[in-house]
C-alpha positions in Angstrom: 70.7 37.5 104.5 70.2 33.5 104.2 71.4 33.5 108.2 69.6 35.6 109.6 66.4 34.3 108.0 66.6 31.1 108.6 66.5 31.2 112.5 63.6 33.8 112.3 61.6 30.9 110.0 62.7 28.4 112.1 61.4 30.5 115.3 57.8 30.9 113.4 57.2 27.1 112.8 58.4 26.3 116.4 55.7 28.6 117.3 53.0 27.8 115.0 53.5 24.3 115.4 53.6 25.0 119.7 49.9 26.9 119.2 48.4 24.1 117.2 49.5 21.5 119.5 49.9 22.7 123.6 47.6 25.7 123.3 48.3 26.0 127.1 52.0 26.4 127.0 52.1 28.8 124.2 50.2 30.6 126.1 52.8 30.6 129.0 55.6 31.6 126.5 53.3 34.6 125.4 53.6 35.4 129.5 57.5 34.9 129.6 60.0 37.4 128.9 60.3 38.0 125.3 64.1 37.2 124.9 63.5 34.3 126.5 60.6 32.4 124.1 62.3 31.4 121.8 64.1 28.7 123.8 60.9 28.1 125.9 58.8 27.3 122.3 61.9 25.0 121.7 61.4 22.8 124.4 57.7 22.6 124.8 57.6 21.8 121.2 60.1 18.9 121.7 57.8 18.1 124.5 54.6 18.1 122.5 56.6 16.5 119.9 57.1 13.1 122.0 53.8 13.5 123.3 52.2 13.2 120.4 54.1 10.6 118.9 51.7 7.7 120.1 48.8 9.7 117.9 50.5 9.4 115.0 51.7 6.0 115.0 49.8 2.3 114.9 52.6 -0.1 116.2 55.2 0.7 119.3 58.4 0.3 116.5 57.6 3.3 114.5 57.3 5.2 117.8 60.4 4.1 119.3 62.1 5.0 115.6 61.0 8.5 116.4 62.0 8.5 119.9 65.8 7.5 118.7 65.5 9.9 116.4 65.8 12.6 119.2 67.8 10.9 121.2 70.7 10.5 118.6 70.1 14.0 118.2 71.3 15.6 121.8 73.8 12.3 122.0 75.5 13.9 118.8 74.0 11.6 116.1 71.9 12.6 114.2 71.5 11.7 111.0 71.9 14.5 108.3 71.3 18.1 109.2 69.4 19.3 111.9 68.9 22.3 110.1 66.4 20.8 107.8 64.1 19.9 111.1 63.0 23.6 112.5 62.0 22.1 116.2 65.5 19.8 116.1 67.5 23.1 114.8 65.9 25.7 117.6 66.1 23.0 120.5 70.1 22.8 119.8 70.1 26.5 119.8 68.2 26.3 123.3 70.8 23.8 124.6 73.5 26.1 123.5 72.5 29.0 124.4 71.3 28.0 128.1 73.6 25.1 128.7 70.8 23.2 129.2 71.7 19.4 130.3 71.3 16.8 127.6 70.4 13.9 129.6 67.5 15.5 131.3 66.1 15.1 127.9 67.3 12.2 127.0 65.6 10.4 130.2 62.7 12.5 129.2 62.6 10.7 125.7 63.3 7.4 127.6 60.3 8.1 129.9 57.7 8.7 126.7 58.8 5.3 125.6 56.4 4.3 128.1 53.2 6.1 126.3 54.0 3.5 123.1 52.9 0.4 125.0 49.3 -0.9 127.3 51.7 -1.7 130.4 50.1 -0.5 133.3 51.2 1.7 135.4 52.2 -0.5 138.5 52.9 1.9 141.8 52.9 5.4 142.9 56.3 5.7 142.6 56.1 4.5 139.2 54.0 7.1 138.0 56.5 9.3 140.5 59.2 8.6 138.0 57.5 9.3 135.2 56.0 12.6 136.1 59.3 13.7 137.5 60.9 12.8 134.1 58.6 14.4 131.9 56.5 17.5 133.7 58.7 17.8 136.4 61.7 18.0 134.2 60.0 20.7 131.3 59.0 22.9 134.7 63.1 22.5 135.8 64.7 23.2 132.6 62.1 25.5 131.7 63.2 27.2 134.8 67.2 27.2 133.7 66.3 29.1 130.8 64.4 32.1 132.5 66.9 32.3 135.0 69.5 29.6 136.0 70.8 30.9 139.6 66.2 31.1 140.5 66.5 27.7 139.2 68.4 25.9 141.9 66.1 27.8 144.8 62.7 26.5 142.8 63.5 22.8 142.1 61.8 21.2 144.9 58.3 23.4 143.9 59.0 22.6 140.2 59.4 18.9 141.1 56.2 18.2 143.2 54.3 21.1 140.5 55.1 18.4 137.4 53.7 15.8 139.6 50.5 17.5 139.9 50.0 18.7 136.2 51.0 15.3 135.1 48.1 13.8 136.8 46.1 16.4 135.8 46.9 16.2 132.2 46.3 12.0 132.8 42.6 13.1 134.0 42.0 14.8 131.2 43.0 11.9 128.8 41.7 8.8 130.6 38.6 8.5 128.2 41.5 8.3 125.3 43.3 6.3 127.1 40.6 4.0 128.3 39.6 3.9 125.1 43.3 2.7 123.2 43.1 -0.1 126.6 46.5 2.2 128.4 46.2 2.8 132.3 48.2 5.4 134.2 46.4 5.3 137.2 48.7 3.2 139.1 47.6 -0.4 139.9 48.0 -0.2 143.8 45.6 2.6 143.8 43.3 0.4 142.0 44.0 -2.6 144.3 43.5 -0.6 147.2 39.7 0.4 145.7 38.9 -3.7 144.9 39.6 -2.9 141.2 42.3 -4.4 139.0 43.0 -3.2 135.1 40.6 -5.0 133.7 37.9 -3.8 135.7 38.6 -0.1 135.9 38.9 -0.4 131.8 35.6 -1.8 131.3 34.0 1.1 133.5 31.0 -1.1 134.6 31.7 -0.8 138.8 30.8 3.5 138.6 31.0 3.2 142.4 34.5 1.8 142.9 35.7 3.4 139.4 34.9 6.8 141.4 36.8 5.9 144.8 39.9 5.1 142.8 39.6 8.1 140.3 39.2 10.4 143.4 42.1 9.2 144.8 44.3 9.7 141.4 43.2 13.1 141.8 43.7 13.3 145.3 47.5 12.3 144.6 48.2 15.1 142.4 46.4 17.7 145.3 49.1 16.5 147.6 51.5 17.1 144.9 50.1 20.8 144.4 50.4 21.5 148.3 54.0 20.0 148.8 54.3 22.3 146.0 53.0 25.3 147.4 54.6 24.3 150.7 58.1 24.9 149.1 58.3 28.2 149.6 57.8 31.6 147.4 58.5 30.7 143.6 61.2 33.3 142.6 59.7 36.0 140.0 62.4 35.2 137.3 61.3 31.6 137.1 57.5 31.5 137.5 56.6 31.3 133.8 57.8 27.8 133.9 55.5 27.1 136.5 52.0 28.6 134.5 51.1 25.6 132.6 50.9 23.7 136.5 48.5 26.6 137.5 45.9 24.9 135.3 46.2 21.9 137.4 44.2 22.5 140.5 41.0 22.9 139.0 41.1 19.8 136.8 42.1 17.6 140.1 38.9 19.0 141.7 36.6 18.8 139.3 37.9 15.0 138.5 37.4 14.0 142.4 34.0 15.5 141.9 33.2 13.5 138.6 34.3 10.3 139.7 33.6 7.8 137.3 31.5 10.6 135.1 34.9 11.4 134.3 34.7 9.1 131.2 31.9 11.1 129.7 32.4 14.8 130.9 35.9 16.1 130.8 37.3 18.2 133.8 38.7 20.8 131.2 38.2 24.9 132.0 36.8 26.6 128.7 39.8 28.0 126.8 39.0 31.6 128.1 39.3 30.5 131.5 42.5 28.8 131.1 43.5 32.1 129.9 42.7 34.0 132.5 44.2 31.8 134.8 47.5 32.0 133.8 47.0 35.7 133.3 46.1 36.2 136.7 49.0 33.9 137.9 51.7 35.8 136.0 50.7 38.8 138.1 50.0 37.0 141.4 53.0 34.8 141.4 50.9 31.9 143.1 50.1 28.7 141.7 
């Protein structure tokens, strides 16, 4: 009796906790095949685990404590049972189950150390890197879980998609971020536009603020093409990719803003975001 409750419990606080914080890819896992959400909650709520951790710490030490708290967890040390942690317990299970590959989280973790500190974001490739490690990477194994053979034939798409929705989930921060003094957009962009870190923080140059936030945008566009360009995304795999179909509009609406950006967010009403991914499920286009 104890066994078989215990997972189910564990399922319903993955879940709960999943709806409270990424409305968006609980969403997606109410899309997905039913035997397969379980695992899908498990790993967007890792996710929005890391994500969050710079919210709910004041100092970089108390995140990185958190961040090697996972990590000794898929290295095989954690400390004490990871049954008394319902995201830790299900994202084992996940593993397990799907043979998911531990260090693809692990550099995952190692990426989000990045969110803990004010270092800018220095080159395209940087912020490359760290889109491919987080986004990129959730798309991918998201992918593995749904179906591992559709997997290998969607990797390219799901690598350029993460790109894409990173930057558009960057957008849709930057007045946080502004505000906390972090900076994604990466610092040749800004060079490029006559602006360096201080300048694009203090938000006084609109003009030059809107050429470099246009281009940001622009960069995850590309992405979303290359993506697109990849070929058909297999059926068995494309829930993984509905979170990224939310993308396109917020990199549009961000060129448009420009430097307004920092008082209107590019964000679709929650029904529309909904209807979106609806309409993308059936569809199959991103």
């Amino acid at each position: 009796m104890t066994t078989t409750a215990a997972p189910r419990g564990n399922r319903d606080i993955c879940l709960a906790t999943l709806r409270d914080t990424d409305r968006d890819r609980y969403l997606a896992c109410l899309l997905a095949p039913e035997e397969k959400r379980p695992a899908l909650v498990a790993l967007y709520t890792f996710n929005a685990e890391l994500a969050r951790i710079r919210d709910l710490v004041h100092e970089p030490l108390p995140g990185e404590v958190r961040m090697h708290y996972w990590r000794d967890l898929l290295e095989g040390q954690a400390h004490g049972s990871s049954e008394a942690n319902p995201i830790a317990a299900e994202l084992l299970t996940a593993i397990e189950q799907y043979r998911l590959p531990r260090q693809t989280l692990i550099d995952m973790i190692d990426a989000r150390i990045f969110d803990l500190y004010d270092d800018p974001m220095e080159t395209r490739g940087n912020l490359e890197g760290y889109a491919g490690e987080t986004a990129s990477a959730l798309i991918q194994l998201a992918s593995l879980v749904l179906s591992a053979d559709e997997a290998k034939r969607s990797a390219d798409a799901a690598g350029h998609a993460g790109v894409a929705q990173a930057i558009a989930g960057l957008l849709l921060l930057m007045p946080l971020h502004r505000h906390r003094g972090q900076l994604y957009l990466p610092l040749e962009i800004l060079t490029a536009t006559g602006l360096d870190r201080d300048s694009f923080l203090a938000g006084k140059d609109k003009a030059r603020i809107s050429v470099a936030i246009e281009a940001f945008a622009g960069l995850g566009r590309e992405h979303l093409a290359r993506a697109t360009a990849a070929g058909a995304i297999p059926q068995a795999v494309f829930p993984a990719f509905l979170p990224a179909t939310l993308a396109e509009p917020v990199l549009k609406k961000a060129q448009k803003l420009g430097a307004g950006l920092f008082d209107q967010s590019p964000a679709l009403p929650q029904w529309r975001r909904q209807m979106r991914m609806a309409i993308a499920s059936i569809t199959k286009k991103i």
